[in-house]
ZAGUPA-742867 format. One line per field, with one value per residue (C-alpha): x, y, z; chain; residue number from 1; residue in one letter. Coordinates in steps of 0.2 Angstrom, whole numbers. Each point is the difference from the previous one (the first is absolute). Layout:
c1 X|...
c2 Y|...
c3 Z|...
ch A|...
i NUM|...
aa a|...
***
This chain:
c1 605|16|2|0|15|9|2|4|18|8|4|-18|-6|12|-5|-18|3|-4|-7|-20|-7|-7|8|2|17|7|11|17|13|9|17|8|-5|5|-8|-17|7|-1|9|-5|10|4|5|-14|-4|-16|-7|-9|-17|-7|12|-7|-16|7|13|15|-4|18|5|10|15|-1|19|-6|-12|13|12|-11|-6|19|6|-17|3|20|-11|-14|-16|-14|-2|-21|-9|3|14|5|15|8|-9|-15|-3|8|-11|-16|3|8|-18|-9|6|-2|-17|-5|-7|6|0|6|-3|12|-6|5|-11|-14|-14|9|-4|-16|-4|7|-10|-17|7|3|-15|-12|9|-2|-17|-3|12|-2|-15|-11|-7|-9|11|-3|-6|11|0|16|-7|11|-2|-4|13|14|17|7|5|-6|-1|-18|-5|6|-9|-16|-1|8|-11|13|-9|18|6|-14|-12|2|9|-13|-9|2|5|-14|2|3|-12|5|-5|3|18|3|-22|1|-19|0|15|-13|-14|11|6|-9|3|9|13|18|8|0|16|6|10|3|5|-6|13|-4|-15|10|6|-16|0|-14|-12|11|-10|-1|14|-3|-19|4|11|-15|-13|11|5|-18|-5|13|7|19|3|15|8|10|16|7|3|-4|10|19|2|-10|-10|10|-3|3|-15|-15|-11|9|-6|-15|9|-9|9|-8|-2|11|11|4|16|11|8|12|6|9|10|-1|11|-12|-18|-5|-19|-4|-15|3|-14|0|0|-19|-1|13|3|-15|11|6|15|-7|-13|9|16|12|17|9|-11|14|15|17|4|-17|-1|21|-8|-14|8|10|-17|-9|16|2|-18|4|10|-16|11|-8|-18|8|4|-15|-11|11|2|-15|-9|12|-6|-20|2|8|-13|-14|8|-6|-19|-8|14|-4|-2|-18|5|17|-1|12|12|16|10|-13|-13|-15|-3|-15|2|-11|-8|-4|17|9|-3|12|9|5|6|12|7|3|8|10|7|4|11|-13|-7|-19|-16|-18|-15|-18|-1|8|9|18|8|17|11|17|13|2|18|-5|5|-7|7|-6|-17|0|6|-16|-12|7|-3|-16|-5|9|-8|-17|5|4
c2 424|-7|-13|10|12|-17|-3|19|2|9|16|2|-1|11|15|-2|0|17|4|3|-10|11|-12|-19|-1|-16|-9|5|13|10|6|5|6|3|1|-13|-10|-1|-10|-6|-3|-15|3|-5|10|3|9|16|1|12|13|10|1|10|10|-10|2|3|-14|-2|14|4|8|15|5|-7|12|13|-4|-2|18|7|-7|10|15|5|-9|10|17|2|9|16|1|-4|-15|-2|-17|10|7|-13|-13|9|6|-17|-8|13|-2|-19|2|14|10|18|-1|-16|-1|-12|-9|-18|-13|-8|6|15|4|-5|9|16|-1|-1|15|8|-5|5|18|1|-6|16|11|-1|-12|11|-16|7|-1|-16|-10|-7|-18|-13|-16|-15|-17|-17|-11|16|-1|20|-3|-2|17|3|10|-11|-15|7|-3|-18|-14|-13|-2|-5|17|9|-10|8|15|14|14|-2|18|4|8|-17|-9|-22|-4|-16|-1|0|6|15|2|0|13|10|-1|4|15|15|22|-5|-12|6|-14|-19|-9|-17|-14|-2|-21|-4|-7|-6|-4|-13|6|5|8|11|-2|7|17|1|13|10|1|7|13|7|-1|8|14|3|1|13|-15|-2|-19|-3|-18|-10|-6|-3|-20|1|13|0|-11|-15|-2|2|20|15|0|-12|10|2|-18|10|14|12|13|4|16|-5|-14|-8|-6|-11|-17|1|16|-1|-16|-12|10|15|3|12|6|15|6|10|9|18|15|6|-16|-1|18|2|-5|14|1|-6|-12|-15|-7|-15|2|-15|4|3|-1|0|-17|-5|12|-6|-20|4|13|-15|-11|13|1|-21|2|16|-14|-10|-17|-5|2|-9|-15|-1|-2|-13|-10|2|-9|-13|-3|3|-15|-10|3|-3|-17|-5|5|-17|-7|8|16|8|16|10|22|14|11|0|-6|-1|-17|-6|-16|-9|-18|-13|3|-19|-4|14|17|13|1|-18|1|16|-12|-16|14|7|-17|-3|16|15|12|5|8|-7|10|-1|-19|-12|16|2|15|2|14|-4|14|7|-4|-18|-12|-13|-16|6|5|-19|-5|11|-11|-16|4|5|-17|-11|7|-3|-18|-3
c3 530|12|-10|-17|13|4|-19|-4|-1|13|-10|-3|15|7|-13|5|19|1|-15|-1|-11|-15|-11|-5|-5|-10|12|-4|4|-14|3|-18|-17|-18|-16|2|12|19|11|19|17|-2|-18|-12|-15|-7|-18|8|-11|11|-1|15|-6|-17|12|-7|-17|-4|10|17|1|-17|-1|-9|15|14|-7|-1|21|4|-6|9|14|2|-2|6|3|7|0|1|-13|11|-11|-17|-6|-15|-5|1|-18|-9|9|-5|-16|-7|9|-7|-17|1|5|-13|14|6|19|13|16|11|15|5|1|-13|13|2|-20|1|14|-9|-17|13|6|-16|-7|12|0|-19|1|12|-8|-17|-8|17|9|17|14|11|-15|-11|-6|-9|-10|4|-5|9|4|3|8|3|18|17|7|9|-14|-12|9|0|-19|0|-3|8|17|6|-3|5|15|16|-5|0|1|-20|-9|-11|-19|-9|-14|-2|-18|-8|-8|-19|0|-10|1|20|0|-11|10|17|-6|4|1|17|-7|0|-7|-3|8|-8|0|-21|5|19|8|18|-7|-11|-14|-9|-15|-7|-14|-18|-2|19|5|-18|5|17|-7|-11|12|11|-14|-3|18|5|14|5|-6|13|-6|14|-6|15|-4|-19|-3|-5|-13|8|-13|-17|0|13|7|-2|-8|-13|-7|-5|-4|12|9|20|5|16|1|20|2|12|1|-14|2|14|-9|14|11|8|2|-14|-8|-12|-5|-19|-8|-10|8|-2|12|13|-1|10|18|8|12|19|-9|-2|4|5|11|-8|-17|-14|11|-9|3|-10|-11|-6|-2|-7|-14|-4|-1|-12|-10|-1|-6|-13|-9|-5|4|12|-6|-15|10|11|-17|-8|17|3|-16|5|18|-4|-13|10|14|-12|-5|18|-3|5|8|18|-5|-5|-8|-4|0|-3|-8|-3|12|13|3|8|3|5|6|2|19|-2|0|10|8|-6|17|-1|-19|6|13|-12|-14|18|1|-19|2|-7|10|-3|8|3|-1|3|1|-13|-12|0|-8|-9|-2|-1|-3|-18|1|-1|-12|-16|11|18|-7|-7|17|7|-11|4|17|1|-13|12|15|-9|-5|18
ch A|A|A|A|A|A|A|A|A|A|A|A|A|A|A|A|A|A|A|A|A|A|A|A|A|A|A|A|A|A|A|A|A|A|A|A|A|A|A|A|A|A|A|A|A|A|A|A|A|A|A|A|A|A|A|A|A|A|A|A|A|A|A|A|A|A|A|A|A|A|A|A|A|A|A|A|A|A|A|A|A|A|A|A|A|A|A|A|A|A|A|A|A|A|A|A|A|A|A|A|A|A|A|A|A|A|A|A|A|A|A|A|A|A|A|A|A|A|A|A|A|A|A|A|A|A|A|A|A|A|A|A|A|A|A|A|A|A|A|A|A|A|A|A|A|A|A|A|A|A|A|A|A|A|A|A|A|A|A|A|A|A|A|A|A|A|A|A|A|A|A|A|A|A|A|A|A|A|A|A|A|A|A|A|A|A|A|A|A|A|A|A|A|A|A|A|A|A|A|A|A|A|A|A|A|A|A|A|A|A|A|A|A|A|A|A|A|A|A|A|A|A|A|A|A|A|A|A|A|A|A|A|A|A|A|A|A|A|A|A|A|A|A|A|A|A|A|A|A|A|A|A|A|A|A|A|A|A|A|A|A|A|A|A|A|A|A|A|A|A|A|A|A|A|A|A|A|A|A|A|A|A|A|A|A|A|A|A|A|A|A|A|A|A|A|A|A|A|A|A|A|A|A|A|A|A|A|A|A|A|A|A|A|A|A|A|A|A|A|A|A|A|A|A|A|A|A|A|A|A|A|A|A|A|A|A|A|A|A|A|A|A|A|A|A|A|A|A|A|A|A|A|A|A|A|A|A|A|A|A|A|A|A|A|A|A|A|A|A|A|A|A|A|A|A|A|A|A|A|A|A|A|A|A|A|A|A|A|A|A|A|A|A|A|A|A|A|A|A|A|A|A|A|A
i 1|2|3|4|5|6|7|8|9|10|11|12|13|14|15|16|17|18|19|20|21|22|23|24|25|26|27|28|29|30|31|32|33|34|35|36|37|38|39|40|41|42|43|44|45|46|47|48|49|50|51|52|53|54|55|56|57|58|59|60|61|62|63|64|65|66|67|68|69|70|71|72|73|74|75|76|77|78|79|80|81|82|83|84|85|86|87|88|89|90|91|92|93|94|95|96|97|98|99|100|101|102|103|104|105|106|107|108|109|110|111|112|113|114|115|116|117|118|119|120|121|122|123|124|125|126|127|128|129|130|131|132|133|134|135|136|137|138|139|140|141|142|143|144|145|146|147|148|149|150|151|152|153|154|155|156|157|158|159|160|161|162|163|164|165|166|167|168|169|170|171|172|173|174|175|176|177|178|179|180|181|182|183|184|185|186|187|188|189|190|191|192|193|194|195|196|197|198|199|200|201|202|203|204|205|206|207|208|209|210|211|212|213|214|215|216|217|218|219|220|221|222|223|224|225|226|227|228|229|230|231|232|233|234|235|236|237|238|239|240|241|242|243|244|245|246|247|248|249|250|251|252|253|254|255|256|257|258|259|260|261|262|263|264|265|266|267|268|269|270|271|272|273|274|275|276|277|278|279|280|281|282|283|284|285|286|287|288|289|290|291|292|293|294|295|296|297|298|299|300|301|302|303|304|305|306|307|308|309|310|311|312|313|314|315|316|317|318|319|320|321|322|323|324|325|326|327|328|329|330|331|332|333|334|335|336|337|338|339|340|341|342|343|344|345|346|347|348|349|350|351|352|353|354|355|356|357|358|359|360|361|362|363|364|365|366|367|368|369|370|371|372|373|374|375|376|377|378|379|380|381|382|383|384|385|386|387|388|389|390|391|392|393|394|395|396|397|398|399|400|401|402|403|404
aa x|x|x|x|x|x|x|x|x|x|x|x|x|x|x|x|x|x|x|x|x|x|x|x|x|x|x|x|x|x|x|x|x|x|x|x|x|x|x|x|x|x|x|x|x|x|x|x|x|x|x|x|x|x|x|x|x|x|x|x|x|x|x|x|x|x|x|x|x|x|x|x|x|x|x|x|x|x|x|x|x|x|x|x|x|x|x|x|x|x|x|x|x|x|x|x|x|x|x|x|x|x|x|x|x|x|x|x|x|x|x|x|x|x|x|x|x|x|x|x|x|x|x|x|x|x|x|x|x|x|x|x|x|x|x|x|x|x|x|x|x|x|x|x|x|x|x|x|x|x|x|x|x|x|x|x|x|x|x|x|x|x|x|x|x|x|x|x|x|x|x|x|x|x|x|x|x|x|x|x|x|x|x|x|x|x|x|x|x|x|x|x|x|x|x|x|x|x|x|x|x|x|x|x|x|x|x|x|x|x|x|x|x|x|x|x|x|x|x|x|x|x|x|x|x|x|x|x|x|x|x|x|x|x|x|x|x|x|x|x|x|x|x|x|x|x|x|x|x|x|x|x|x|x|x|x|x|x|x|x|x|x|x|x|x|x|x|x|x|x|x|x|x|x|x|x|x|x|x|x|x|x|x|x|x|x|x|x|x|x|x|x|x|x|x|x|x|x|x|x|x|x|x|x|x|x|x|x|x|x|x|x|x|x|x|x|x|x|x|x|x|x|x|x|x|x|x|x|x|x|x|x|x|x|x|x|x|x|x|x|x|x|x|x|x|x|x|x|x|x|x|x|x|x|x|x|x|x|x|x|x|x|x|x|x|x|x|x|x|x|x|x|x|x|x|x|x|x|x|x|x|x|x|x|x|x|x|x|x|x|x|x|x|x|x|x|x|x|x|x|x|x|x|x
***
């Protein structure tokens, strides 16, 4: 460990001095942004294929969404939902539409969404479907990422995120993911909804069965259960359409939403379903200070109408055939398998040859930026604003990395 701190450079160690340690940052230190490209203290520039886990879809500082922050900022920039702002209804309705739902709910944060539609759907369950009070139950699947609040936690299966962090909130049913049969068989007369990832990010990538996501709508059609999809990293235009799911052409009854909305610049999450769903909430019941505030809502307008435009859905599909081809060109040449959508990868390296921590660090070196998880898999999420050349840049890296 204090010769790993001797080697660290001196910018790093000082961000971590007083830092606890709930992450395990690359080593280096990021001063400056545009477009896909970072660039360090000491002037080095890198290819960001992470793009803030999906939060930068748009890229660093888009100018659209800059302007849009700058002539906020003269304003006004919170007032509370005490009262009501001018970005209000044109944020919500512009989302709503986007989303095809009545109703949205702003908050801020990804777990903040999450921890919403439990909310929502727990109070429909009592409300409306008449599940006995105390006893309502929410299907999720193995290998899930929807935050790290408590509740949230208690249904992770990552022992990282969850080991030593209870007394576990109880209400949640862990079935195998992309196993339509076990989704059948856990659902019951107490279940208020099923809550999914449609691709599994954190978990690296993974996408589900064909037939999977159009097999949970039905069941959860026949079975009178809210099927709430988390879009929070898939969504956006990440994958080649809006949202994820609509790969299989399913539409949720609740959509979770974060990251990309707030274009890079300001936490941002929504929660959009239709009225005979949200419209359960009454005033008192739940709420956010910062949730909808006029300086998000102004981005993220901006962010729903770069979207409205279908251009950037448009690019992430082409580029994206692009990048998963080239991946796959590297099957057998260090990596084991290639998944994804759009532009939006998992990759799963030999462990023989490296761990997915240590391949981040080469790429780190070569000028890319990526992200390790669970072992030997890396993932890559570049910015939509990326180009042909740097995606071929992106793949030249990661072969010359697994060439050695």
């Amino acid at each position: 460990m204090i010769e790993d701190m001797l080697r660290t450079p001196a910018a790093v160690q000082d961000a971590e001095r007083h830092t606890a340690h709930n992450y395990h940052p690359l080593p280096v230190v990021i001063s400056s942004a545009e477009g896909a490209w970072v660039t360090d203290v000491d002037g080095k520039r890198y290819l960001d294929c992470l793009a803030g886990y999906s939060a930068l879809n748009f890229g660093h500082r888009h100018p659209t969404l800059i302007a849009a922050a700058h002539a906020q900022l003269d304003k006004l920039t919170l007032t509370s939902r005490a009262f009501i702002h001018d970005q209000f209804a044109d944020f919500c309705r512009e989302l709503a539409a986007l989303c095809g739902k009545d109703l949205v709910l702003p908050m801020n944060t990804g777990a903040e969404a999450v921890e919403t539609g439990i909310k929502v759907a727990r109070k429909w369950g009592y409300q409306v479907k008449g599940v006995p009070d105390g006893q309502a139950n929410i299907v999720v699947a193995e290998g899930n990422f929807h935050g790290r609040t408590t509740t949230i936690v208690s249904f992770s299966t990552d022992s990282d995120a969850r080991a030593d962090f209870g007394p576990y909130t109880p209400g949640f049913r862990i079935v195998p993911y992309g196993d339509l049969a076990a989704l059948t068989e856990a659902i019951d007369e107490h279940t208020v909804a099923v809550l999914l990832e449609p691709i599994q990010g954190e978990q690296g990538v993974v996408v589900p069965p064909e037939g999977y996501l159009r097999g949970v709508r039905l069941l959860c059609t026949e079975r009178n259960v809210l099927f709430i999809a988390d879009e929070i990293q898939s969504g956006l235009g990440r994958t080649g359409t809006t949202f994820a799911c609509e790969q299989e052409g399913v539409v949720p009854d609740m959509y979770l939403l974060g990251k990309a909305l707030g274009g890079g610049i300001v936490p941002v999450s929504a929660v959009a379903a239709d009225t005979d769903v949200l419209g359960v909430l009454q005033p008192g019941q739940h709420g956010s200070t910062f949730g909808g505030n006029p300086l998000a809502c102004a981005v993220a307008t901006e962010v729903v109408r770069l979207l409205a435009t279908g251009e950037f859905q448009r690019r992430s599909a082409a580029l994206g055939e692009r990048l998963q081809a080239g991946l796959r060109g590297l099957i057998g040449k260090g990596l084991v398998a290639v998944r994804g959508r759009g532009l939006w990868a998992g990759l799963d390296i030999d462990p023989a040859l490296m761990s997915g921590r240590k391949a981040c660090e080469r790429l780190m070196e070569r000028g890319v930026l990526a992200k390790d998880t669970h072992g030997s898999t890396i993932r890559l999420a570049p910015p939509l604003v990326i180009t042909e050349e740097e995606i071929d840049h992106a793949v030249a890296q990661v072969a010359a990395v697994l060439a050695g």
